[in-house]
C-alpha positions in Angstrom: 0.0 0.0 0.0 3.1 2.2 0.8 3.8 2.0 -2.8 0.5 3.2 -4.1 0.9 6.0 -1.5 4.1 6.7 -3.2 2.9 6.5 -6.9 -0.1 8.7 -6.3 2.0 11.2 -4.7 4.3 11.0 -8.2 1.3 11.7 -9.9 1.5 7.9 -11.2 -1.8 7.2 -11.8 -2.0 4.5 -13.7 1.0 2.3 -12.6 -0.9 3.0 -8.8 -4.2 2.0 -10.6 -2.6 -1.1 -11.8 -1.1 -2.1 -8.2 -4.7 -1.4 -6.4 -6.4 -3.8 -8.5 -4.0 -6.1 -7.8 -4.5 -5.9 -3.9 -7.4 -8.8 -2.2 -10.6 -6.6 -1.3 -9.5 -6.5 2.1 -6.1 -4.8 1.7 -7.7 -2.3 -1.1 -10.7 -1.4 2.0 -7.7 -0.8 4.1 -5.9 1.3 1.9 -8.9 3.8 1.8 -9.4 3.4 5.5 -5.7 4.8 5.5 -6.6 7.7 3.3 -9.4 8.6 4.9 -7.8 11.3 7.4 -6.3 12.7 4.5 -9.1 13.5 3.0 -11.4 14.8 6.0 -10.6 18.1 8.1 -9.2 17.2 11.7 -11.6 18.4 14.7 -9.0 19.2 16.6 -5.0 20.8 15.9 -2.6 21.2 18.6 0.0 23.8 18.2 3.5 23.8 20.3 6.1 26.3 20.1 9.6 26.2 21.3 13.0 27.2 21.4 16.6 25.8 20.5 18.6 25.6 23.3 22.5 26.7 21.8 24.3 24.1 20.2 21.5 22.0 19.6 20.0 21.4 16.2 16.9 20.2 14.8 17.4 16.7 14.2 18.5 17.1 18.1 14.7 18.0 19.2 13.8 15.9 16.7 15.1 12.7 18.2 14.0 14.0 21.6 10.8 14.8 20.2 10.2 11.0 18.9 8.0 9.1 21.5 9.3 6.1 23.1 7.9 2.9 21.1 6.9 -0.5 23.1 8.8 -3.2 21.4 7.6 -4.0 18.1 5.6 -0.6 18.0 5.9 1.9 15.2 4.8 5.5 15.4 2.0 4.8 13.1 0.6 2.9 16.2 1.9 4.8 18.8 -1.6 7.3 19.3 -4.8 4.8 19.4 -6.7 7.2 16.6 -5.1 8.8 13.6 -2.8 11.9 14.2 -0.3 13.3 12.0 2.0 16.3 13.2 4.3 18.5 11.6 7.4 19.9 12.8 9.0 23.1 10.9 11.7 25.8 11.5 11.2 29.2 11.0 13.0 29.9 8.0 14.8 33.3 9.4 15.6 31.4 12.6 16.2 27.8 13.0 16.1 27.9 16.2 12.5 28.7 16.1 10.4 25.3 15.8 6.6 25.2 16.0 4.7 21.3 16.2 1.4 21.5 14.7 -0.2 18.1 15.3 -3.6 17.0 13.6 -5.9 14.5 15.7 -9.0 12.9 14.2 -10.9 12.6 17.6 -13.5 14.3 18.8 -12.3 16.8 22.1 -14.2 15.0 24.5 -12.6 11.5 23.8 -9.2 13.5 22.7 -9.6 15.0 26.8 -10.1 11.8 28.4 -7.0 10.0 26.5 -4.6 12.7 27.9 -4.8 11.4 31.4 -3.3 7.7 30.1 -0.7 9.0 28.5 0.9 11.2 31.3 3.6 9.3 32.5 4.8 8.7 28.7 4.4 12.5 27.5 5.9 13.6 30.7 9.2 11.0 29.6 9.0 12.9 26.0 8.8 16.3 27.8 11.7 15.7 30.0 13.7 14.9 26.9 12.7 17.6 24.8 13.5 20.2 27.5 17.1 19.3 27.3 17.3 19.9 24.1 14.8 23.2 23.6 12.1 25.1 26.0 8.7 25.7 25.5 8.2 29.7 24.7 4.4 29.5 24.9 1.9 27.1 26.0 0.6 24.1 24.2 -2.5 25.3 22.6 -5.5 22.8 21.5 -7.8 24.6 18.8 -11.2 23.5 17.5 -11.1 23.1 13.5 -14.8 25.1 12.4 -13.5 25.3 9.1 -11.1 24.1 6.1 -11.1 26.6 2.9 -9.0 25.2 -0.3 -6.9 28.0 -2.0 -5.2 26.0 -4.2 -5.3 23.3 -6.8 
C-alpha cells in the first residue's frame, strides 16, 4: 500500500491503478481506511512552540521529540486514533520550531485520552526540555472550518 501512497504522490496514476487492482478486497478497503484522514478536516489541531537551546539542532529535538515505542511498535501505532504532526523551523531562525499536530478525535474522547498517556508524554517532555524550552503554552484549537486556496 506504501507503494501506491508513493505512486499517487508521483502523480503515477496508472502504474498505482494497476497495483490497487492487484490488492485482495480487504487490503484495497484498508488502503482507503488509511486515506481517509487525508481526506477529512481534523476536529481538533494542537500547536506547540519552542525554542533551541545553543548548540543543539533540529534533528536534536527531533530525536527527543520522537515518543518512546513498546517493542515492536511503530509510530503509526503509537496514538490509538489517527494523528499526524508536523514539525517546521522558521525559516529566518532555525532555532524557532513550532509542532502543529492533527488529531481525528473528537475533544471529548481526545480530553479523556490525555490522562493515560501522562507518564509517557511527561518521559518525552523531559527529553525535549534538554534539548529546547517551551516559549508559549501548548494550545489545542477546535477546526470550524477548512477553505481550499489551491489546486
Amino acid at each position: 500500500m506504501k507503494t501506491i501512497k508513493t505512486l499517487l504522490q508521483k502523480r503515477n496514476i496508472t502504474e498505482a491503478l494497476v497495483k490497487f487492482r492487484a490488492l485482495s478486497e480487504k487490503e484495497q478497503e484498508d488502503f482507503f481506511r488509511s486515506l481517509a484522514p487525508t481526506l477529512f478536516p481534523p476536529p481538533i489541531i494542537a500547536v506547540l512552540h519552542r525554542k533551541l537551546k545553543p548548540g543543539s539542532t533540529f534533528d536534536d529535538f527531533y530525536k527527543a521529540w520522537l515518543p518512546p515505542l513498546k517493542e515492536g511498535q511503530d509510530l503509526e501505532h503509537y496514538e490509538p486514533f489517527p494523528a499526524y504532526v508536523m514539525n517546521a523551523i522558521n525559516k529566518d531562525d532555525p532555532s524557532d520550531i513550532i509542532s502543529i499536530g492533527f488529531t481525528w478525535k473528537d475533544l471529548e474522547s481526545f480530553e479523556s485520552y490525555l490522562p493515560d498517556q501522562v507518564t509517557t508524554e511527561n518521559q518525552r517532555h523531559e527529553t525535549i526540555e534538554k534539548v529546547a524550552h517551551k516559549t508559549e503554552p501548548t494550545k489545542i484549537y477546535i477546526v470550524k472550518c477548512v477553505t481550499k486556496l489551491g489546486s
